[in-house]
Biopython code that builds the backbone (N, CA, C, O; Angstrom):
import numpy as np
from Bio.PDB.StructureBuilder import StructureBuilder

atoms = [
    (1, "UNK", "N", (-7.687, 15.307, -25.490)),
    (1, "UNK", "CA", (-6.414, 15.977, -25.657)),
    (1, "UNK", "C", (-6.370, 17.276, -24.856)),
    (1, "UNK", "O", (-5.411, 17.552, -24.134)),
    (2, "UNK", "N", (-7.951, 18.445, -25.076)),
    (2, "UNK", "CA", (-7.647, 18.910, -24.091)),
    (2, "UNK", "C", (-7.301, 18.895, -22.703)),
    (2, "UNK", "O", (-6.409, 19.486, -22.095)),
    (3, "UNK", "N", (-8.267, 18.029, -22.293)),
    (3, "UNK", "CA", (-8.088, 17.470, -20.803)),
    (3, "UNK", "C", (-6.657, 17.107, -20.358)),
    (3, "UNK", "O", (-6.269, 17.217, -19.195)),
    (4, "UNK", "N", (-5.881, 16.648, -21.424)),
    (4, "UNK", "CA", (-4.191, 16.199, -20.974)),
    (4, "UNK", "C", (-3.550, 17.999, -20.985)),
    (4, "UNK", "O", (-2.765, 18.322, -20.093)),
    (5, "UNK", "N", (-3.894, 18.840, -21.851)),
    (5, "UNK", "CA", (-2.942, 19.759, -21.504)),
    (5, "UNK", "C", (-3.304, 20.777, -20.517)),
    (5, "UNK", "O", (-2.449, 21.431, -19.919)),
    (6, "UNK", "N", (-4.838, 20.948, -20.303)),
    (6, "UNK", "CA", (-5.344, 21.363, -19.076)),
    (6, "UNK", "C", (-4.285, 20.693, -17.406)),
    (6, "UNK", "O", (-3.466, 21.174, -16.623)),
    (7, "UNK", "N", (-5.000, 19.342, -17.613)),
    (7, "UNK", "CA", (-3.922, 18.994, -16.901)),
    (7, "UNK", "C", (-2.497, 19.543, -16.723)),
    (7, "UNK", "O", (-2.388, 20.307, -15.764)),
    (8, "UNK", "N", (-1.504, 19.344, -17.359)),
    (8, "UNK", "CA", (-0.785, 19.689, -17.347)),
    (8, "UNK", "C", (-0.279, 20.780, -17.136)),
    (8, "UNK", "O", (0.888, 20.828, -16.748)),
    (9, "UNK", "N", (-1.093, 22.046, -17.353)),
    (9, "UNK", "CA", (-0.927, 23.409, -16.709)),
    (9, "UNK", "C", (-1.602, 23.505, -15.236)),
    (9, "UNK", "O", (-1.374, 24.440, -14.468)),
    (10, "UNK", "N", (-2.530, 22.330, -14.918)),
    (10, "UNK", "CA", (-2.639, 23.154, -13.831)),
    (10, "UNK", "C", (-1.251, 21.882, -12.372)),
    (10, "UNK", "O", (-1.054, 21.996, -11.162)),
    (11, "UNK", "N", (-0.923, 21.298, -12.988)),
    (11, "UNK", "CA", (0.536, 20.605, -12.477)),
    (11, "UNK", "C", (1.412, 21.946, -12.505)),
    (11, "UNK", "O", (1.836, 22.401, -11.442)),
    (12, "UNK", "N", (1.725, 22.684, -13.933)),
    (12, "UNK", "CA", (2.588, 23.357, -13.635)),
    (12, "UNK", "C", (2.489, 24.822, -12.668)),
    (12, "UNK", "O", (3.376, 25.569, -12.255)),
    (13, "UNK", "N", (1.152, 24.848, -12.537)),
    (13, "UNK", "CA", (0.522, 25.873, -11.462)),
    (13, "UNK", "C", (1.067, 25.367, -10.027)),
    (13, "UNK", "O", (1.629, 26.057, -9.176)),
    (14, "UNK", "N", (0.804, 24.185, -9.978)),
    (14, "UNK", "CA", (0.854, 23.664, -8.691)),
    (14, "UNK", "C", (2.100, 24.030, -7.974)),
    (14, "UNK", "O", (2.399, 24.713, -6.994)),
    (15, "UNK", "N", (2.873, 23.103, -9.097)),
    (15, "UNK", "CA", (4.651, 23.505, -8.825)),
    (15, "UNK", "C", (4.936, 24.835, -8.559)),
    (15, "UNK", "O", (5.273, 25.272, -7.458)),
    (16, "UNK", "N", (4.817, 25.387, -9.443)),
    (16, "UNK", "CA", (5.175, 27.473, -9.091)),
    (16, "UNK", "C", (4.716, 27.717, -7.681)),
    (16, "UNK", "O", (5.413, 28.210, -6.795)),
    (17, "UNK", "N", (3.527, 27.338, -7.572)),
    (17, "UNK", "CA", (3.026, 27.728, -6.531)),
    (17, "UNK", "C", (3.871, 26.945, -5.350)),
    (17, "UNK", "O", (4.339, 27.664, -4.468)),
    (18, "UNK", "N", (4.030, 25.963, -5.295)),
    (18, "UNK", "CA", (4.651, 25.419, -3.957)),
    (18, "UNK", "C", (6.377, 26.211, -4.258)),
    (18, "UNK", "O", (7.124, 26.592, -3.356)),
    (19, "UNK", "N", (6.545, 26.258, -5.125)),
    (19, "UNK", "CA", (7.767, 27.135, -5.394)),
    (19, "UNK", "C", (8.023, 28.347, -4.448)),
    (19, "UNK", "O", (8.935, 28.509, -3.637)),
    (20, "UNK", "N", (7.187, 28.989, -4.702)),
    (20, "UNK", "CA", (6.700, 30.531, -4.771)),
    (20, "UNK", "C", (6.364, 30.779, -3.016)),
    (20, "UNK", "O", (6.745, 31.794, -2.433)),
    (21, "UNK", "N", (5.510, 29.544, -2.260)),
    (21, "UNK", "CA", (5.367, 29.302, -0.790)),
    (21, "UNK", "C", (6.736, 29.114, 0.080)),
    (21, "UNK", "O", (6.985, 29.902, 0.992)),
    (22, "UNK", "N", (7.562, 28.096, -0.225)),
    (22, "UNK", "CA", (8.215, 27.073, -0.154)),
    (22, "UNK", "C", (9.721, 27.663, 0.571)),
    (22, "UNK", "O", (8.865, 28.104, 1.338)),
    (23, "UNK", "N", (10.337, 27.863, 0.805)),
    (23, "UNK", "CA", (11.662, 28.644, 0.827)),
    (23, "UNK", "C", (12.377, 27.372, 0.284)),
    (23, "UNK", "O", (12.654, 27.430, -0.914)),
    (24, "UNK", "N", (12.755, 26.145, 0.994)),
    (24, "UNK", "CA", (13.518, 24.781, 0.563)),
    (24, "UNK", "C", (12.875, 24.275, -0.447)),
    (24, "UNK", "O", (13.047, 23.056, -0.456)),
    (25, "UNK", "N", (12.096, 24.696, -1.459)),
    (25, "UNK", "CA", (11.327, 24.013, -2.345)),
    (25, "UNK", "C", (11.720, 24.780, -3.451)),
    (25, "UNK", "O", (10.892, 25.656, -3.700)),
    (26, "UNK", "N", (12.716, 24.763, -4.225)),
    (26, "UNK", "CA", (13.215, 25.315, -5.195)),
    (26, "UNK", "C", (13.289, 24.861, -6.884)),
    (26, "UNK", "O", (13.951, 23.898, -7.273)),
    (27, "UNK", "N", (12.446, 25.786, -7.822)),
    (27, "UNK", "CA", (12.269, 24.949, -9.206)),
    (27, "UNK", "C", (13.443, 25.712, -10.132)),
    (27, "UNK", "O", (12.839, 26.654, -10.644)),
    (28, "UNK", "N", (14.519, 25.739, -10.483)),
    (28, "UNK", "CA", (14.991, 26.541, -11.467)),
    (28, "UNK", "C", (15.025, 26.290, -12.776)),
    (28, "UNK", "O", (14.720, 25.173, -13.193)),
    (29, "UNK", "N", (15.454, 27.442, -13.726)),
    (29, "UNK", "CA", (15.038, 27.845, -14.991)),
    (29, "UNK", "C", (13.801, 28.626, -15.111)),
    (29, "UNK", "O", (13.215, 29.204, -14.196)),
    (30, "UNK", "N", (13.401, 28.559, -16.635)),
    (30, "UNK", "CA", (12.174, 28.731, -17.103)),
    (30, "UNK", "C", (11.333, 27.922, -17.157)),
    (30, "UNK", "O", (10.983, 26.974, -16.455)),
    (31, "UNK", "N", (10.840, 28.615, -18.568)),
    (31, "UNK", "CA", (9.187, 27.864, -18.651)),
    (31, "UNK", "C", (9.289, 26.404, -19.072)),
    (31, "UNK", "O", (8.374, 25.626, -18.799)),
    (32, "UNK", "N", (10.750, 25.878, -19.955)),
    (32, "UNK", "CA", (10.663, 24.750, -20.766)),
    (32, "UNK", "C", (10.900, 23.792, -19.483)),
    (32, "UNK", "O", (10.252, 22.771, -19.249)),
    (33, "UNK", "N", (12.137, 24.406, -18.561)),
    (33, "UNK", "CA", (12.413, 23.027, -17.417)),
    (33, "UNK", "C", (11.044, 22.628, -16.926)),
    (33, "UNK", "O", (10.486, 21.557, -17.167)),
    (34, "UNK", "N", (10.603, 23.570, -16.247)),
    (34, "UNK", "CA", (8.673, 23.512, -15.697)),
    (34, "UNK", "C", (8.311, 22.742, -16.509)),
    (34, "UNK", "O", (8.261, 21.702, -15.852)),
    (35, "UNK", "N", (7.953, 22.452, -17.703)),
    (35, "UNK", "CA", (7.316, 21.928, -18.734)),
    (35, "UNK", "C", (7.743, 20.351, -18.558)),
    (35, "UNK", "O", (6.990, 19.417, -18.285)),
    (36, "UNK", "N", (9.145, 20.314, -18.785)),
    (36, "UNK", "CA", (9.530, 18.880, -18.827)),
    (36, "UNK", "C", (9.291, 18.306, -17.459)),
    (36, "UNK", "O", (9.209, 17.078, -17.477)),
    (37, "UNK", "N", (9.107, 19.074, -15.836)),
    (37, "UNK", "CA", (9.422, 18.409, -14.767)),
    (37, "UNK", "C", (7.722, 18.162, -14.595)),
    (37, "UNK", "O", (7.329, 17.141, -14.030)),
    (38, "UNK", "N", (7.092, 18.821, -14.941)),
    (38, "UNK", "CA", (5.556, 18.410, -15.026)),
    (38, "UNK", "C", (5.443, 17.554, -16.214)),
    (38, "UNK", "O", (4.235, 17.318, -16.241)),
    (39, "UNK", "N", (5.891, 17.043, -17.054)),
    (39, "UNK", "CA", (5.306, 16.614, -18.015)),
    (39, "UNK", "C", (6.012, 14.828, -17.208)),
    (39, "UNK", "O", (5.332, 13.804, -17.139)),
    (40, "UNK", "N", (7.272, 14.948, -16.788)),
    (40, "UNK", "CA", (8.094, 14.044, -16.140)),
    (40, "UNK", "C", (7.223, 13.449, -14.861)),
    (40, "UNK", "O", (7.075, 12.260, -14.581)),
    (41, "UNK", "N", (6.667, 14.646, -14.134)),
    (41, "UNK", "CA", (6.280, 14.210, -13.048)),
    (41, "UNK", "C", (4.716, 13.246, -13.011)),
    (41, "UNK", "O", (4.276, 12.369, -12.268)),
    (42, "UNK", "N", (4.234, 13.926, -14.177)),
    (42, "UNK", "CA", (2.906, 12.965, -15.061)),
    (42, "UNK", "C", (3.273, 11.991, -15.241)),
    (42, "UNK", "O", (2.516, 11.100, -14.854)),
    (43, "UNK", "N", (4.163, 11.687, -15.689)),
    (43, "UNK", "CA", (4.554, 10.435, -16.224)),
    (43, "UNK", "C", (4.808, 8.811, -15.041)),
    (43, "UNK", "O", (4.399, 7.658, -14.902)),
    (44, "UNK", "N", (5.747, 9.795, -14.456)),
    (44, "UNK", "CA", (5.538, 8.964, -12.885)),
    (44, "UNK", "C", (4.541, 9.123, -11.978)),
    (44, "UNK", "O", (4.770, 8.484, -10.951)),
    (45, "UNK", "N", (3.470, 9.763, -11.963)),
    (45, "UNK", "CA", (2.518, 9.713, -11.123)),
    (45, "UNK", "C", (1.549, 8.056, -11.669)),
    (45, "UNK", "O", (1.069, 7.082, -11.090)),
    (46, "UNK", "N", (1.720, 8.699, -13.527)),
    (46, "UNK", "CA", (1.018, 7.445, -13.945)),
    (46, "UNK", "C", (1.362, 6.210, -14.291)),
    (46, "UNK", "O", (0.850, 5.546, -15.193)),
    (47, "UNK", "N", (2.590, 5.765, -13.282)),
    (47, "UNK", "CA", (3.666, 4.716, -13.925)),
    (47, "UNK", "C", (4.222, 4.021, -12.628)),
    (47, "UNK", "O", (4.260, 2.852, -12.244)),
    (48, "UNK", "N", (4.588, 5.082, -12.175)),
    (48, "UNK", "CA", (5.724, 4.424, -10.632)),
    (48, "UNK", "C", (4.546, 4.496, -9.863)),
    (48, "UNK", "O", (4.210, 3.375, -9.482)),
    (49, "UNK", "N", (3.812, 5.377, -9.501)),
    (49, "UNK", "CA", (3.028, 5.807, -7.873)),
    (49, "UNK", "C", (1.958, 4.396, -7.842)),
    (49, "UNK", "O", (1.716, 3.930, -6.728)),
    (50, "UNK", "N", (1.530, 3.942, -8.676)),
    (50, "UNK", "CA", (0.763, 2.616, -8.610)),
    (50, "UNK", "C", (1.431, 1.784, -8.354)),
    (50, "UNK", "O", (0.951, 1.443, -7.273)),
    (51, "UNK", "N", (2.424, 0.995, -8.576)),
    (51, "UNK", "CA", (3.582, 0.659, -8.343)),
    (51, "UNK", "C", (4.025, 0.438, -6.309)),
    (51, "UNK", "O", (4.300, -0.423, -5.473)),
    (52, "UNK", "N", (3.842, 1.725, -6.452)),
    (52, "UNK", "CA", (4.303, 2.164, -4.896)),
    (52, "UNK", "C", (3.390, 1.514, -4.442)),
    (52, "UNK", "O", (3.464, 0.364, -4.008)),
    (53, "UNK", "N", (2.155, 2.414, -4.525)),
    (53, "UNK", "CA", (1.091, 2.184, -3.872)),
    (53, "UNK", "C", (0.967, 0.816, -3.625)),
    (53, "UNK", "O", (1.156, 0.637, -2.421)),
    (54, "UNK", "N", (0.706, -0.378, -4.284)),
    (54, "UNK", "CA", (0.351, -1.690, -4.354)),
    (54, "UNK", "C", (1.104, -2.402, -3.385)),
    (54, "UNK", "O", (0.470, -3.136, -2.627)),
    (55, "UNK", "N", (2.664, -2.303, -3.232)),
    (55, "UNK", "CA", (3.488, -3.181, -2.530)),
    (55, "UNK", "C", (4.035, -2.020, -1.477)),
    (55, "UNK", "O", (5.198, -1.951, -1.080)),
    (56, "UNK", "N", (2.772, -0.966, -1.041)),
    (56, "UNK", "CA", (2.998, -0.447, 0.617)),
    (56, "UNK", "C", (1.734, -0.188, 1.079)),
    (56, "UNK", "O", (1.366, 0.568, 1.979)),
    (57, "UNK", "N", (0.964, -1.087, 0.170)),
    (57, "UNK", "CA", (-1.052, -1.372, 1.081)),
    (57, "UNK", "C", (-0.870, -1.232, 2.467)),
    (57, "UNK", "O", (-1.422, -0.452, 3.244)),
    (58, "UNK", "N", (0.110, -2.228, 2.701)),
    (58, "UNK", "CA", (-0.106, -2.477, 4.552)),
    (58, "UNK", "C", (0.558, -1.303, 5.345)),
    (58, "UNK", "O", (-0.017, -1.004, 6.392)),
    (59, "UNK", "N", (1.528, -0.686, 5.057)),
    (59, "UNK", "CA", (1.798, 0.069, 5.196)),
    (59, "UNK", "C", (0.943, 1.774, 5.554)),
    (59, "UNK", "O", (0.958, 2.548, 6.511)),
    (60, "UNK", "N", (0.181, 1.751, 4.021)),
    (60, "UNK", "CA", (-0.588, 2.729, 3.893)),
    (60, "UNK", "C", (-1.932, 2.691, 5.113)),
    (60, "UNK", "O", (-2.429, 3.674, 5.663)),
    (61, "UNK", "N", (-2.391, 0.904, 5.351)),
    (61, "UNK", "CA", (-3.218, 0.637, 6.026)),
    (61, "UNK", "C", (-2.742, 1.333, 7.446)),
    (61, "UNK", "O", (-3.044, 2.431, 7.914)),
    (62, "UNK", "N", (-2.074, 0.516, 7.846)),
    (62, "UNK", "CA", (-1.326, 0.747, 9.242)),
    (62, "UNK", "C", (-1.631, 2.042, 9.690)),
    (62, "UNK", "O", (-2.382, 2.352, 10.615)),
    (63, "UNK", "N", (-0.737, 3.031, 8.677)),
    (63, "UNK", "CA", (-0.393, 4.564, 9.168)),
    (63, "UNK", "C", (-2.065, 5.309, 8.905)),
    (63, "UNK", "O", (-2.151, 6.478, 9.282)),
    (64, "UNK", "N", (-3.050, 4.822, 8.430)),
    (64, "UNK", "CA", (-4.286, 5.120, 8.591)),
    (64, "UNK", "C", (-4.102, 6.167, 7.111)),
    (64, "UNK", "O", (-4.562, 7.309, 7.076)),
    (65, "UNK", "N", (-3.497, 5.652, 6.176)),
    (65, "UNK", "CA", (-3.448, 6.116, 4.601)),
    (65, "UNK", "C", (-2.361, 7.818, 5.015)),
    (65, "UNK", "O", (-2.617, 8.783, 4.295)),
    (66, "UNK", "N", (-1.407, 7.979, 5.985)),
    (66, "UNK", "CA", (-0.532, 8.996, 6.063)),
    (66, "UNK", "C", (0.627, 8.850, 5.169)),
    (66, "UNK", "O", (1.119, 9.846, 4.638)),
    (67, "UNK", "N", (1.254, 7.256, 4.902)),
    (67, "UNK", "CA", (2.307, 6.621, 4.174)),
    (67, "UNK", "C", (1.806, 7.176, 2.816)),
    (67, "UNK", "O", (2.789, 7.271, 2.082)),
    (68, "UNK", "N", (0.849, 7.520, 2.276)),
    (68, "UNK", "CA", (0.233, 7.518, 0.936)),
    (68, "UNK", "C", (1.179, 9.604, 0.540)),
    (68, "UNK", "O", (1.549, 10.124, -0.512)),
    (69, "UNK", "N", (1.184, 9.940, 1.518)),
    (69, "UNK", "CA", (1.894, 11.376, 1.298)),
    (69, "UNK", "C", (3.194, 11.468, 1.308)),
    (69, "UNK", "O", (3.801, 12.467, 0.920)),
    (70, "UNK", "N", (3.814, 10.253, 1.830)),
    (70, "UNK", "CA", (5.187, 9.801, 1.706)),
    (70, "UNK", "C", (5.561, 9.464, 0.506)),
    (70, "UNK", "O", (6.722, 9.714, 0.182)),
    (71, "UNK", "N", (4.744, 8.873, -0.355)),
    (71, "UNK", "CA", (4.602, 7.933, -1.160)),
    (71, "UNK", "C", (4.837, 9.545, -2.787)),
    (71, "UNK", "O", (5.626, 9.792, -3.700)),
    (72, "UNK", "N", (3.653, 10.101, -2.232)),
    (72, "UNK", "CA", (3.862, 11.201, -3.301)),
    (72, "UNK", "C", (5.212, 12.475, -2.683)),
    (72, "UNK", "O", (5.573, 13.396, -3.414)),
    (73, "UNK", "N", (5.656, 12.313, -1.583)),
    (73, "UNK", "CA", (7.217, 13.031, -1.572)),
    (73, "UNK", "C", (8.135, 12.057, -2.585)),
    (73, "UNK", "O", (8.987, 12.492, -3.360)),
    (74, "UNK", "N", (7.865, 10.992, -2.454)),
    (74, "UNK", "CA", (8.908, 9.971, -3.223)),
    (74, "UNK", "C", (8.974, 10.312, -4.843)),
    (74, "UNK", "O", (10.008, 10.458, -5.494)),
    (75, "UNK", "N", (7.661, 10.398, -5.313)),
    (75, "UNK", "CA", (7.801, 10.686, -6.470)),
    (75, "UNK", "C", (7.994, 12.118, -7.506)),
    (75, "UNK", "O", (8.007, 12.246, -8.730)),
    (76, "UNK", "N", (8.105, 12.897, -6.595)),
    (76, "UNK", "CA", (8.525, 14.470, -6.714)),
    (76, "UNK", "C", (10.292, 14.283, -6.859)),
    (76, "UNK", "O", (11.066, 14.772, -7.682)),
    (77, "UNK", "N", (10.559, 13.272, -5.576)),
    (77, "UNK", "CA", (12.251, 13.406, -5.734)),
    (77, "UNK", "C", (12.751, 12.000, -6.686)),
    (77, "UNK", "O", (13.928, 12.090, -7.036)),
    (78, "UNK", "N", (12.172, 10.964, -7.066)),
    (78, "UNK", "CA", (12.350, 10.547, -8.325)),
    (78, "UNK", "C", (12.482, 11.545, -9.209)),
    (78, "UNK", "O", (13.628, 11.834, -9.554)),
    (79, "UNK", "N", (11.547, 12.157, -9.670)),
    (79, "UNK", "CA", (11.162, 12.949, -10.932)),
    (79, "UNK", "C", (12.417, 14.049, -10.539)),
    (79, "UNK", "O", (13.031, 14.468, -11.520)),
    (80, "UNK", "N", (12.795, 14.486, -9.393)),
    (80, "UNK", "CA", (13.926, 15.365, -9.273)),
    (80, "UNK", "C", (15.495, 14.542, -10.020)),
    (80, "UNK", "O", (16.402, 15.048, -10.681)),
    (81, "UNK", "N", (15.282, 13.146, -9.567)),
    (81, "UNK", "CA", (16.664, 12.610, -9.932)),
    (81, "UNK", "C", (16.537, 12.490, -11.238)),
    (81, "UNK", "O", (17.420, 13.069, -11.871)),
    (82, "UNK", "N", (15.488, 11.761, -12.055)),
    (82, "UNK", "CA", (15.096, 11.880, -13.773)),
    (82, "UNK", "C", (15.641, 13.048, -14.459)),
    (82, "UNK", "O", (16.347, 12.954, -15.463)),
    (83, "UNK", "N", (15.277, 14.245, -13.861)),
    (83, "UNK", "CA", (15.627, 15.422, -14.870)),
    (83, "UNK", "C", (16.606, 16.287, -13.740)),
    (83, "UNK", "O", (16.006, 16.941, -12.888)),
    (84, "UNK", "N", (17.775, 16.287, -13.738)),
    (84, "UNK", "CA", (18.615, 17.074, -12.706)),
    (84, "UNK", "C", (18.318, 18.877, -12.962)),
    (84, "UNK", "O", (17.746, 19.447, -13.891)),
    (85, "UNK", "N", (18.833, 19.312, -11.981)),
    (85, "UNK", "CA", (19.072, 20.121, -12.009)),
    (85, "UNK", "C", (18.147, 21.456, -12.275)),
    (85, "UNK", "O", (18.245, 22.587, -12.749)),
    (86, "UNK", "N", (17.324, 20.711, -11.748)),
    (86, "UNK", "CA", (15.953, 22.064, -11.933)),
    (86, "UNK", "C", (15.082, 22.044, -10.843)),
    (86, "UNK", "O", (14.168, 22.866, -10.778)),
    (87, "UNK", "N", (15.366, 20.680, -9.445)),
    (87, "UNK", "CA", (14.528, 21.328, -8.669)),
    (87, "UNK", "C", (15.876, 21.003, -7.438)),
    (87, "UNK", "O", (16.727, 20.114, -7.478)),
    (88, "UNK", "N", (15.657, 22.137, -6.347)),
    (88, "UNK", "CA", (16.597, 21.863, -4.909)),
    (88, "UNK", "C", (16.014, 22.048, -3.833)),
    (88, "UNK", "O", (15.817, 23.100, -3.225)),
    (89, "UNK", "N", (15.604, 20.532, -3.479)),
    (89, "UNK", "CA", (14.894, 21.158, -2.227)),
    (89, "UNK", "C", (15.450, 19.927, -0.980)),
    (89, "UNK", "O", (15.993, 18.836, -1.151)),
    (90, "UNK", "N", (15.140, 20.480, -0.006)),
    (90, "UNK", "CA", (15.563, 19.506, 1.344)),
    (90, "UNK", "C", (14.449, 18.734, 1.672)),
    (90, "UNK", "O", (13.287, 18.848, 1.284)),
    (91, "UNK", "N", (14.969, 17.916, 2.453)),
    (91, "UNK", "CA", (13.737, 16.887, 2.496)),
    (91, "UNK", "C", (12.394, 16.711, 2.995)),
    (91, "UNK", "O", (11.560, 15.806, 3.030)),
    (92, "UNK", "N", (12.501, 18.013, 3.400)),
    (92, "UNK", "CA", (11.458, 18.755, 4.266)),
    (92, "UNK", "C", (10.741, 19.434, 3.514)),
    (92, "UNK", "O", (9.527, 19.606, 3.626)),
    (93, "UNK", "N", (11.506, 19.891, 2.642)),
    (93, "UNK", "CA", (10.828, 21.278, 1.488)),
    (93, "UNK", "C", (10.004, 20.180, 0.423)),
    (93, "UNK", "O", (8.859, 20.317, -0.006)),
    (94, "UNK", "N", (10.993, 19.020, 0.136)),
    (94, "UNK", "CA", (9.718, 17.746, -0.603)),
    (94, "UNK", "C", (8.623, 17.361, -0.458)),
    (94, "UNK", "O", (7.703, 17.445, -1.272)),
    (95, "UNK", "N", (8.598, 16.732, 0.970)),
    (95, "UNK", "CA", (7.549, 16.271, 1.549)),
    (95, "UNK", "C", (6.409, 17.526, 1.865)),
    (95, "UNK", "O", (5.259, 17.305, 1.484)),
    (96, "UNK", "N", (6.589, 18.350, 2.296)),
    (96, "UNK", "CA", (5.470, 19.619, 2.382)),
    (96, "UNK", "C", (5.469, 20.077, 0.562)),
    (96, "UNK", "O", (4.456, 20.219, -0.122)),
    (97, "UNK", "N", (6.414, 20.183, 0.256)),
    (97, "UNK", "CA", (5.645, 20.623, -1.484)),
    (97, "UNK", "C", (4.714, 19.553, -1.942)),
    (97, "UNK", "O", (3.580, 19.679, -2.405)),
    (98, "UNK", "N", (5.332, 18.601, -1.750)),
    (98, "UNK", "CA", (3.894, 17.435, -2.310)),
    (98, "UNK", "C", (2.748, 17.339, -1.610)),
    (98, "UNK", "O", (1.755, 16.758, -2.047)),
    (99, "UNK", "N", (2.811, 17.917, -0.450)),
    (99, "UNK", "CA", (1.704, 18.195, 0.358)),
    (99, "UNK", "C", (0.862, 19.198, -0.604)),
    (99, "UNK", "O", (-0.222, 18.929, -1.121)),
    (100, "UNK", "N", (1.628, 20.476, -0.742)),
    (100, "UNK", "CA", (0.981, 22.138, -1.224)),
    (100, "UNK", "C", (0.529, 21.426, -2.416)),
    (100, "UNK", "O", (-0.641, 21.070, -2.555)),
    (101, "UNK", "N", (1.965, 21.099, -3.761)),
    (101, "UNK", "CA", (1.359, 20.202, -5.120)),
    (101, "UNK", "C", (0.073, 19.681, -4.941)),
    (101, "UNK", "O", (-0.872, 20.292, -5.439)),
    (102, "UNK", "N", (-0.123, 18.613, -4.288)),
    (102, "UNK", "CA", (-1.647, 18.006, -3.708)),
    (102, "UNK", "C", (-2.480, 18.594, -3.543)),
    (102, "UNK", "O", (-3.250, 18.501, -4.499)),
    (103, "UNK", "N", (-2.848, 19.270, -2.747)),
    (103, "UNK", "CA", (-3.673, 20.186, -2.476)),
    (103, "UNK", "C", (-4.211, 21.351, -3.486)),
    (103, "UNK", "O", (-5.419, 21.569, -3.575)),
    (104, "UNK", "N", (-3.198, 22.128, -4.282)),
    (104, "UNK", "CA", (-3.672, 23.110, -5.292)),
    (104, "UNK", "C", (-4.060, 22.247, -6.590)),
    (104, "UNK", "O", (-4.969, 22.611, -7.337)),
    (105, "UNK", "N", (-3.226, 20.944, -6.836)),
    (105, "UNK", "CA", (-3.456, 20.444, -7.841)),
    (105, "UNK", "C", (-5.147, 20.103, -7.991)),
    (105, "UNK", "O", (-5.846, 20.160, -9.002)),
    (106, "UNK", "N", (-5.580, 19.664, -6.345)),
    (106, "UNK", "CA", (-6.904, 19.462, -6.719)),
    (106, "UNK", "C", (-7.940, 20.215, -6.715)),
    (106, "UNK", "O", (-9.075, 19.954, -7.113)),
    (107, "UNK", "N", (-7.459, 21.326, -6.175)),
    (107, "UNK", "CA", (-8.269, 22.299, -5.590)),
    (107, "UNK", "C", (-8.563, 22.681, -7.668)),
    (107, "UNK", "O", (-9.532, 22.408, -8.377)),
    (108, "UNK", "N", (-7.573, 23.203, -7.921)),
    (108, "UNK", "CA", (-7.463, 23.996, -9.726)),
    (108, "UNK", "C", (-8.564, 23.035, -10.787)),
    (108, "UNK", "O", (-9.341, 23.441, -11.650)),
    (109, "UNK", "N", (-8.185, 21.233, -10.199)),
    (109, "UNK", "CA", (-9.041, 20.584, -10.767)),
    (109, "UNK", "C", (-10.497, 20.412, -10.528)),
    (109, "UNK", "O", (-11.395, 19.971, -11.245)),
    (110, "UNK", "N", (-10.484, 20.753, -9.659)),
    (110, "UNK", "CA", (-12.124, 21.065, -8.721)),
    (110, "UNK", "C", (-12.621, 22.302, -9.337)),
    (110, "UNK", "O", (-13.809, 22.361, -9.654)),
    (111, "UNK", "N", (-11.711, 23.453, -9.572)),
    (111, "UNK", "CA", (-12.139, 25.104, -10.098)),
    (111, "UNK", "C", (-12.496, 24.561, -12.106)),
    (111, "UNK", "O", (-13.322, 24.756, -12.998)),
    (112, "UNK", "N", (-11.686, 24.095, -11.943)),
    (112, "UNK", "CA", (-11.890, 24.165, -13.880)),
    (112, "UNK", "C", (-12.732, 22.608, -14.386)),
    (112, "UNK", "O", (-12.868, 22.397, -15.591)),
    (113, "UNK", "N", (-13.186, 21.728, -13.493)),
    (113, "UNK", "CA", (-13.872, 20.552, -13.537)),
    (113, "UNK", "C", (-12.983, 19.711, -14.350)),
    (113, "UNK", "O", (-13.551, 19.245, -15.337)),
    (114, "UNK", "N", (-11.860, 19.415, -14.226)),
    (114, "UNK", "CA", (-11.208, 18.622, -15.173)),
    (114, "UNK", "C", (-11.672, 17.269, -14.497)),
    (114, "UNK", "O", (-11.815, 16.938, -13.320)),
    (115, "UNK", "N", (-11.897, 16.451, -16.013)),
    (115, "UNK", "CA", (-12.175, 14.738, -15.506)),
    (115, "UNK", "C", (-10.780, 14.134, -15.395)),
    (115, "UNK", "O", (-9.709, 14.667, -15.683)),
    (116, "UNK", "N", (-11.100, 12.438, -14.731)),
    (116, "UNK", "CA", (-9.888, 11.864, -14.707)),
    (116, "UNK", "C", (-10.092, 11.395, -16.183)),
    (116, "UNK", "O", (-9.318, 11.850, -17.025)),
    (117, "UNK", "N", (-10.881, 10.692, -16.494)),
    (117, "UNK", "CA", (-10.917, 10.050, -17.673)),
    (117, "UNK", "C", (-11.533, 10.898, -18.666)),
    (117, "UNK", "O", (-12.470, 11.601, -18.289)),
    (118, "UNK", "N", (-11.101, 10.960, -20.080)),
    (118, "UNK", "CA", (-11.480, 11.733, -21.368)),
    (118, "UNK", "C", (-11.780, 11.003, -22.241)),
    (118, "UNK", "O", (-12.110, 11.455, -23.337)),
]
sb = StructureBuilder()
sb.init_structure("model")
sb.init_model(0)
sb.init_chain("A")
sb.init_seg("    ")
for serial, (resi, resn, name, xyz) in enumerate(atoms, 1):
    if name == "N":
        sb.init_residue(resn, " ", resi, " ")
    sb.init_atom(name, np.array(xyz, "f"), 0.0, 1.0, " ", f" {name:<3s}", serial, name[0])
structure = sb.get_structure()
């Protein structure tokens, strides 16, 4: 249980942070929208992105696994259409936030040793 809400804060780290970099990468509200668009965006990472992944193998193959960062812009702007109105970003500001997201998300999980499995 800890491990899920660890998680989950360091998602919502991630976000601020690509926020906070980002100029086209825009999260509004407070703390509760953050809460639900990370808790949302968990949800589809662990639901849709397998999904993706499976029926764009060849794809992912092809582009030498680059399609796989496409793949996580996609599910940032799902999770944008799920819960309106709390993130605005251009399509540019997506695809590089899921880049930054990526990157700090693992980096925070690398700093605090969070497992995948609990």
């Amino acid at each position: 249980m800890i491990n899920l809400v660890l998680r989950l804060l360091i998602t919502m780290a991630a976000l601020k942070v690509a926020d906070l970099l980002l100029p086209n990468f825009n999260l509004h509200g407070g703390l509760r929208p953050l809460i639900r668009f990370s808790i949302v965006l968990g949800l589809m990472n662990w639901l849709v992105k397998p999904i993706m992944v499976f029926f764009s193998v060849p794809l992912i193959i092809v582009s030498i696994g680059l399609f796989y960062l496409i793949i996580n812009a996609l599910v940032i702007y799902f999770t944008s259409l799920v819960i309106p109105n709390v993130m605005t970003a251009t399509s540019a500001g997506i695809f590089l936030g899921s880049i930054l997201v990526s990157i700090f998300h693992w980096l925070l999980t690398v700093l605090f040793r969070v497992r995948e499995k609990d």
